[in-house]
C-alpha positions as CSV (number, residue, x, y, z in Angstrom):
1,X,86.3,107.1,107.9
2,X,88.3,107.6,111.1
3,X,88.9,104.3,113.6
4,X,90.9,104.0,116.6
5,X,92.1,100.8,118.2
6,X,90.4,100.3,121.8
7,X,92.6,101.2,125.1
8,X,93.2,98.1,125.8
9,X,95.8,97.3,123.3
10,X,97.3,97.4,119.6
11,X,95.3,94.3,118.5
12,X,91.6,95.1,119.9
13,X,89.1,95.8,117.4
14,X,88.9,99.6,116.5
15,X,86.2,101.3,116.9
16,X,84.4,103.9,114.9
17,X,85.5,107.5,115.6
18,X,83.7,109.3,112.6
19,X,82.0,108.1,109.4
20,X,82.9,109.8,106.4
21,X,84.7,109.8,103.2
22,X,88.1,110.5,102.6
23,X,88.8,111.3,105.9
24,X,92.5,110.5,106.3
25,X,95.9,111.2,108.6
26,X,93.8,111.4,111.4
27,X,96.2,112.2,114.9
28,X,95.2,112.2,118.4
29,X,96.1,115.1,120.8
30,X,95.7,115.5,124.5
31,X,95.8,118.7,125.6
32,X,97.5,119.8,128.8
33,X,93.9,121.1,130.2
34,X,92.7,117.4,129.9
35,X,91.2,118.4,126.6
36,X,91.3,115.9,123.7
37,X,91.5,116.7,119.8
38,X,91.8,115.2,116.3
39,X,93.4,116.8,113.2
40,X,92.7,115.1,110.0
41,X,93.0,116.0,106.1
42,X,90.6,114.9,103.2
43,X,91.5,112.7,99.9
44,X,89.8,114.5,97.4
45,X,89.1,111.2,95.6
46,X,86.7,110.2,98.4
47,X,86.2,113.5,99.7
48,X,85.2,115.9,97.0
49,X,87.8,118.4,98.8
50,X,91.9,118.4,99.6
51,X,94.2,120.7,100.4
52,X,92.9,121.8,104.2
53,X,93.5,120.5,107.4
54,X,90.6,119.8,110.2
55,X,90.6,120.0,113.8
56,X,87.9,118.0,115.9
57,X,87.0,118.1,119.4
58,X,87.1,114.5,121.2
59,X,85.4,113.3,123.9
60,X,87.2,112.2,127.4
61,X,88.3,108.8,126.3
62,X,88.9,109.8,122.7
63,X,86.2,107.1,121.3
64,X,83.5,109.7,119.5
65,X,84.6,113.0,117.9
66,X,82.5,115.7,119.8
67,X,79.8,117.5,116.5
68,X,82.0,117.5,113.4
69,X,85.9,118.8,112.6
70,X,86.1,122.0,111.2
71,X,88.5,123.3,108.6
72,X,91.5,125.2,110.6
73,X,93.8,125.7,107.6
74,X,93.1,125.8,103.6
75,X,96.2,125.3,101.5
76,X,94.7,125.8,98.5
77,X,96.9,128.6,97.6
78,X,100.7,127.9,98.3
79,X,100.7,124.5,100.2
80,X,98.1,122.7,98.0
81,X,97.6,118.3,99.1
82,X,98.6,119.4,103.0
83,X,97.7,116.6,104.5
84,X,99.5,113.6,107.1
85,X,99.1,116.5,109.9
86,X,100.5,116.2,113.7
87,X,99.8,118.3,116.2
88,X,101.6,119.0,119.6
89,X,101.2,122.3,121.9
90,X,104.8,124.1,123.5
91,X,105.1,127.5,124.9
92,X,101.6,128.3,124.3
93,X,101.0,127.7,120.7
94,X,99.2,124.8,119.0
95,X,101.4,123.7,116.4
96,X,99.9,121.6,113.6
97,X,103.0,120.0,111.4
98,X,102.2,118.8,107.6
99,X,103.0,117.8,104.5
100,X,102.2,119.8,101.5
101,X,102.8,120.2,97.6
102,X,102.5,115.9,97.1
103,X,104.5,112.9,98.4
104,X,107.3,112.7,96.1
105,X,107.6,116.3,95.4
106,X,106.6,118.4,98.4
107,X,107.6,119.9,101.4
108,X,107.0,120.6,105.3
109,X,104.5,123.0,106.6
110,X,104.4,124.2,110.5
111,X,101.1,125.6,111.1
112,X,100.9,127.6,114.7
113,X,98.0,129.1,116.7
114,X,97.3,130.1,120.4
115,X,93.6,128.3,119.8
116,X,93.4,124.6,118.7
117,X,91.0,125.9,116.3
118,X,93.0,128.9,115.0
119,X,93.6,130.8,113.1
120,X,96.6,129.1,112.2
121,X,99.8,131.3,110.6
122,X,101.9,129.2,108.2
123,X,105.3,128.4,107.7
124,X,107.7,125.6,105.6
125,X,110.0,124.6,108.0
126,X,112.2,122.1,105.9
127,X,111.9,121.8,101.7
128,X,114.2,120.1,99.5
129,X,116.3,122.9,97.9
130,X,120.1,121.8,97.0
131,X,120.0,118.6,98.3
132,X,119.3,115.0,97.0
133,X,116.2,114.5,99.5
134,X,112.8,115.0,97.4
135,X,109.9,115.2,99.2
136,X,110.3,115.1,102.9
137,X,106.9,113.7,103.8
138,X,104.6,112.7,106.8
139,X,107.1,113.6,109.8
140,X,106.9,113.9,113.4
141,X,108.6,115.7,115.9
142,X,110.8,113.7,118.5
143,X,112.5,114.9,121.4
144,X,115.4,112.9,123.4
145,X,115.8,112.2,126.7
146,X,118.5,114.3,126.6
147,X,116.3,117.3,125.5
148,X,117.7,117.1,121.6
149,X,114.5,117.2,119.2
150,X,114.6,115.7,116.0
151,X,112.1,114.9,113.2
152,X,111.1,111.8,111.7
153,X,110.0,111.8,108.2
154,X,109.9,109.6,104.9
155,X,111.3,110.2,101.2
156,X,109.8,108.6,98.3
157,X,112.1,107.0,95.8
158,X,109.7,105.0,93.5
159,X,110.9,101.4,93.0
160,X,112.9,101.2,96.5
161,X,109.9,102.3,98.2
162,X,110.0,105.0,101.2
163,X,113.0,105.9,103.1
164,X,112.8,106.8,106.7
165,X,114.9,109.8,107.4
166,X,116.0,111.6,111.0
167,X,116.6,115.4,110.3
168,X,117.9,117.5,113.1
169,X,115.1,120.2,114.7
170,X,115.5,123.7,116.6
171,X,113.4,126.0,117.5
172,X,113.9,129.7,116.5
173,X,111.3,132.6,117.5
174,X,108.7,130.0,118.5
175,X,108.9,128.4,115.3
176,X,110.4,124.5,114.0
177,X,113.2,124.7,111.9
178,X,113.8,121.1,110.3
179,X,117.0,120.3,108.7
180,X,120.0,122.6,107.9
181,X,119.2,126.2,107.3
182,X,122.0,127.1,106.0
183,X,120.9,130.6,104.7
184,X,119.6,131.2,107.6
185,X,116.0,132.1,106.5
186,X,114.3,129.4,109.1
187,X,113.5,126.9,106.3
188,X,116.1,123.4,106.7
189,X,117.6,121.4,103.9
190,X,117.0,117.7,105.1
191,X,120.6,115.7,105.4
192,X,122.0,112.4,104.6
193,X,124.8,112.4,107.5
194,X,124.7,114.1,110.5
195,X,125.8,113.8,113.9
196,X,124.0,111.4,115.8
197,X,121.1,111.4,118.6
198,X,122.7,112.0,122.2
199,X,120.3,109.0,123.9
200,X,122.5,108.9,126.9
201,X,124.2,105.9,125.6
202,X,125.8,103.8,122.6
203,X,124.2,101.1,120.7
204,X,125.2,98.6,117.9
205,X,124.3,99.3,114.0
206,X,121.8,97.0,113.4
207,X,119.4,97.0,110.2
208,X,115.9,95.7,109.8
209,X,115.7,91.9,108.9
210,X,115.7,90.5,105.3
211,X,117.4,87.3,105.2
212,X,115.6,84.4,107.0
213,X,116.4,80.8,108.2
214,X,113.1,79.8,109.1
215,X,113.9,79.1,112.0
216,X,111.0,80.2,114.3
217,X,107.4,78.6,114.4
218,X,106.4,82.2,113.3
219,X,106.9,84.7,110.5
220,X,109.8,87.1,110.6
221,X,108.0,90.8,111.1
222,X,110.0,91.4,107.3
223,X,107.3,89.7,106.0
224,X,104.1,91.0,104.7
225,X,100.7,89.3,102.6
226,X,99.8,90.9,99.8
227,X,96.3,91.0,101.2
228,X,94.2,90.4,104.3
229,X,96.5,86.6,105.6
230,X,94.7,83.5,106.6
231,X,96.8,81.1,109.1
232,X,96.5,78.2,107.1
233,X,98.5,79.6,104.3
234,X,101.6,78.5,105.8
235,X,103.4,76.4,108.2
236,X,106.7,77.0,109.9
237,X,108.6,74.5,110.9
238,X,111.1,75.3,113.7
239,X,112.7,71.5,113.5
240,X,115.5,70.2,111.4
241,X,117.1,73.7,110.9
242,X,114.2,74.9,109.9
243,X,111.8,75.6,106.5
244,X,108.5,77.6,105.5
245,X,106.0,75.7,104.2
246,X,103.8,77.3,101.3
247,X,100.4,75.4,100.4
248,X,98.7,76.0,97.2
249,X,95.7,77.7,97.2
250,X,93.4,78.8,94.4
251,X,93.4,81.7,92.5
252,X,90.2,83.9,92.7
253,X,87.7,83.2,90.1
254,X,88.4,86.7,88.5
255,X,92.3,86.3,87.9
256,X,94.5,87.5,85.9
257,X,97.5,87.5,87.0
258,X,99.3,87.5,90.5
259,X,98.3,91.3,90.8
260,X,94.6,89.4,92.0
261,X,96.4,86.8,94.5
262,X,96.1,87.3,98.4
263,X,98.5,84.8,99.4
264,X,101.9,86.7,98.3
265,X,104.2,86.7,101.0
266,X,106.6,89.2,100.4
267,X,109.4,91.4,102.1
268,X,110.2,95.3,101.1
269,X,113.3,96.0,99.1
270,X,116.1,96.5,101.3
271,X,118.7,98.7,99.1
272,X,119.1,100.4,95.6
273,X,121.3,97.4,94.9
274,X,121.5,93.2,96.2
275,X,121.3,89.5,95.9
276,X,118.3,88.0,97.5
277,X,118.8,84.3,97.0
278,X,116.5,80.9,97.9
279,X,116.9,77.5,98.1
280,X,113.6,75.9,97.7
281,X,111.9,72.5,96.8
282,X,108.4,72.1,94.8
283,X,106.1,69.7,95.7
284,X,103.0,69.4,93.5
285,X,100.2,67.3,93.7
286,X,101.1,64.6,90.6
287,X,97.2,64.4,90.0
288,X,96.5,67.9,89.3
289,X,98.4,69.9,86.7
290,X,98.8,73.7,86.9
291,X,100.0,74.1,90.7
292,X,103.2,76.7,90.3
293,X,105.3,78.7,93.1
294,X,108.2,80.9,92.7
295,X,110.1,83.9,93.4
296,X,108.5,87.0,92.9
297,X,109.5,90.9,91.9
298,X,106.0,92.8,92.7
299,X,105.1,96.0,91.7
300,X,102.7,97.7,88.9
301,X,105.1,95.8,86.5
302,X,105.8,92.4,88.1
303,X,108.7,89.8,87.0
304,X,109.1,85.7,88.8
305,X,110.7,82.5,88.1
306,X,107.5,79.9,88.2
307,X,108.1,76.4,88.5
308,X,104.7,75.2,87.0
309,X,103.6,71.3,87.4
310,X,102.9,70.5,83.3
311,X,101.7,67.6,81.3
312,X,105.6,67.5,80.2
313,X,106.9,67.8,83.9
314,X,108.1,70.5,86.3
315,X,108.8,73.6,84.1
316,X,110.8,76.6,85.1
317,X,110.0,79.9,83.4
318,X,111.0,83.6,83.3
319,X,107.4,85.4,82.8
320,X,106.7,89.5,83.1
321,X,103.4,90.9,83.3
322,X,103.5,94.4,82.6
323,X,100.6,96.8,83.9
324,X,99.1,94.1,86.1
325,X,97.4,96.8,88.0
326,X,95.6,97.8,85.0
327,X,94.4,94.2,83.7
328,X,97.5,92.8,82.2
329,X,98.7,88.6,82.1
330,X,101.8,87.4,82.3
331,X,104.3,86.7,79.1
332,X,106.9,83.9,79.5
333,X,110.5,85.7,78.4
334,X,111.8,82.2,79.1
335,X,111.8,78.6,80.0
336,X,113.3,75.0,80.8
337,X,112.3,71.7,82.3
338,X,113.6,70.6,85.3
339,X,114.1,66.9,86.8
340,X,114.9,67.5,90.4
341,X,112.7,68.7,92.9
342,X,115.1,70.9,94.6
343,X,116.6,74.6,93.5
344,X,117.9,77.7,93.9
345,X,116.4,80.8,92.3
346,X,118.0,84.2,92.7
347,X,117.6,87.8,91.9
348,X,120.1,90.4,91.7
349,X,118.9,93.6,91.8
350,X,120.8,96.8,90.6
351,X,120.8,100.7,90.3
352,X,117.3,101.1,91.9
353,X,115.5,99.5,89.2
354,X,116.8,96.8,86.9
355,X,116.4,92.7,88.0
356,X,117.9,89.8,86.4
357,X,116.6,86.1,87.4
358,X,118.8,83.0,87.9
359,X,118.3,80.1,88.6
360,X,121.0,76.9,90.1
361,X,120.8,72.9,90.5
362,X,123.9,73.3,93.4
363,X,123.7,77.0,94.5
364,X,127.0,78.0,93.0
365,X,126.5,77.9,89.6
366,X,123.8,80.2,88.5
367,X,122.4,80.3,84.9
368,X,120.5,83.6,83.5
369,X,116.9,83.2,82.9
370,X,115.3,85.9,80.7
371,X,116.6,89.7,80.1
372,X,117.1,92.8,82.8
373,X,113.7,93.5,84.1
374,X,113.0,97.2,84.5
375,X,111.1,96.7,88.0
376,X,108.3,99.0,89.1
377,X,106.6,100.2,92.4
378,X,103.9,99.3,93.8
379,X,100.4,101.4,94.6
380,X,101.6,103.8,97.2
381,X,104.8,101.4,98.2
382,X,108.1,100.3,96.6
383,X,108.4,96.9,95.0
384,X,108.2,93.9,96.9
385,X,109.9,90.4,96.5
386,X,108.8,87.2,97.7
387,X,107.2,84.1,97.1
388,X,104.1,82.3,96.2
389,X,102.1,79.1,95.4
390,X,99.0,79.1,93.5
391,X,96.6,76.5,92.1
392,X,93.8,76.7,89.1
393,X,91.8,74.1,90.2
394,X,89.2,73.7,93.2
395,X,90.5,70.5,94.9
396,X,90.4,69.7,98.8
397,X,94.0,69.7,99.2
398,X,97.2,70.4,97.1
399,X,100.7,71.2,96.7
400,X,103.4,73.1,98.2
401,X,106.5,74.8,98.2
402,X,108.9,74.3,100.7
403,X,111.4,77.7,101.5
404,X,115.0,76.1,103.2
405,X,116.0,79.7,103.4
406,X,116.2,83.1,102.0
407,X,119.3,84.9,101.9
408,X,119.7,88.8,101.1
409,X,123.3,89.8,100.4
410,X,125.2,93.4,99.3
């Protein structure tokens, strides 16, 4: 199923463009005779079919496809799962760029016609070969104000998640070449430093947010729900330096383990290797026992600290729920009670992969809880870290865990 967001902006309802199965990667192009088109790929899950790219004729404000898309390219042979296509038109041609041979493993396709419809001749403009970079996946050209094109793509590196990258781009003979070609054969090697972009001026480093004070009366844009959000799962408060407010909610009737919880709020990984740190305070409801938040490590395999309100108290414990995709519960590696209300968990994360939990009464001392956790991605993403705050019981009101601030060091 294709859907594209009304004209009058980002957050409008989308509307249906085509029904279908497995039609994904859909991308919109206007061509420069007022012409509109779509060129999509097909899951083979949903689809019955992969492996070929499809063209579609639009009508003049790009809200219905115009009869059905018709298969341009087939892959099958020699670029087998092209999908994630984007097209563009220079010098004549119709250029069609996409991925092909699978995300982590794969490479870049051009495909280039003089008919939006082809036929389409194919090339691989940029591939792996000698260099670190597997996969260069789902890219799109760029081109400066100063006239320098470049192409934007992602790697896949499992537990971390996907990397975006910013290859250099030139165009030789009417064809893309992405990357270094350093043998000179047309296909580019992707790079890990390179001269940068000439924007016509000089801006800061600056990286995407992690830490967060809590500070605002809204979310940071780091963070993300593990499913579809409702407002009233939170509350920021701006006032008094600031804290995030988690309310415990329910689990669904079906759970089994956080894998089946919507209210996750969670952050990607930022780096092969940091700290991320909180200083948080529990607040159950002394009536009800069960309600338990923490600090998450989500993926296939998950790993938390859970501070779970018990007959004996507040109880802190390590657990791991391995295959929690597939069905599985949680174990507890380790536990301890706690007296106080206030903490500070941490985990420190190291060589891609492996987590260790610790937890502190004054945020410099921090004690080990449980073994190295071999973390795990997610379906389709890297792992994710955040926080939570569940409940077993249906109640009219509950809990919560209050967030000071989260801190993500080197």
């Amino acid at each position: 199923m294709i859907k594209a967001a009304k004209a009058e902006g980002p957050w409008s309802e989308p509307i249906l463009v085509k029904k279908g199965k497995g039609l994904i990667d859909c991308c919109p192009f206007w061509d420069d005779k007022d012409e509109m088109y779509l060129s999509y790929a097909l899951a083979g899950s949903r689809a019955g079919n992969k492996s070929v790219i499809l063209v579609a004729k639009m009508n003049e404000d790009g809200t219905q496809m115009v009869g059905d898309g018709r298969i341009v390219y087939d892959g099958h042979q020699g670029n087998e799962t092209i999908e994630g296509s984007k097209m563009y038109k220079r010098n004549g041609y119709y250029y069609i760029f996409a991925p092909a041979g699978g995300v982590a493993t794969g490479w870049q396709v051009a495909l280039r016609s003089k008919d939006p419809f082809g036929p389409y001749e194919a090339r691989t403009v940029m591939q792996q070969g000698g260099s670190k970079i597997n996969g260069p996946h789902q890219g799109a050209w760029v081109t400066t104000d100063t006239g320098e094109d470049w192409f934007l793509n992602f790697q896949d590196v499992g537990t971390v998640g996907r990397i975006l990258h910013l290859n250099p781009m030139k165009w030789v003979n009417d064809w893309p070449v992405i990357g270094v070609d350093k043998k000179n054969t047309g296909c580019g090697e992707p790079v890990s430093e390179y001269v940068k972009p000439n924007v016509g001026k000089i801006y800061p480093i600056e990286t995407p947010a992690e830490s967060d004070e809590f500070t605002s009366t809204a979310l940071g844009l780091q963070w993300q729900w593990h499913a579809n959000p409702v407002s009233y799962w939170y509350f920021c408060n701006a006032l008094n330096d600031g804290w995030l407010r988690l309310y415990s909610y329910k689990v669904p009737d079906t759970y089994k383990s956080l894998w089946d919880v919507p209210n996750l709020l969670l952050q990607k990984l930022p780096a092969p290797e940091f700290t991320a740190t909180a200083k948080i305070r529990f607040e159950p409801t002394d009536k009800y026992l069960g309600e338990r938040c923490g600090l998450v490590l989500m993926g296939l395999d998950y790993a938390l600290l859970s501070l779970e309100n018990t007959k004996a108290g507040v109880v802190l414990s390590q657990n791991v729920c391995l295959k929690a995709d597939k069905g599985g519960v949680e174990e507890v590696k380790a536990s301890t009670p706690l007296t106080g209300k206030e903490l500070y968990l941490r985990i420190q994360f190291s060589n891609g992969k492996n987590a260790q939990f610790s937890y502190s009464l004054d945020g410099k001392k921090f004690t080990d809880l449980g073994g190295s956790f071999p973390a795990r991605e997610g379906k389709w993403i890297g792992a994710k870290m955040g926080f939570f705050c569940t409940r077993q019981n249906v109640i009219n009101d509950g809990g919560w865990l209050d967030i000071d601030w989260f801190h993500v060091e080197k």
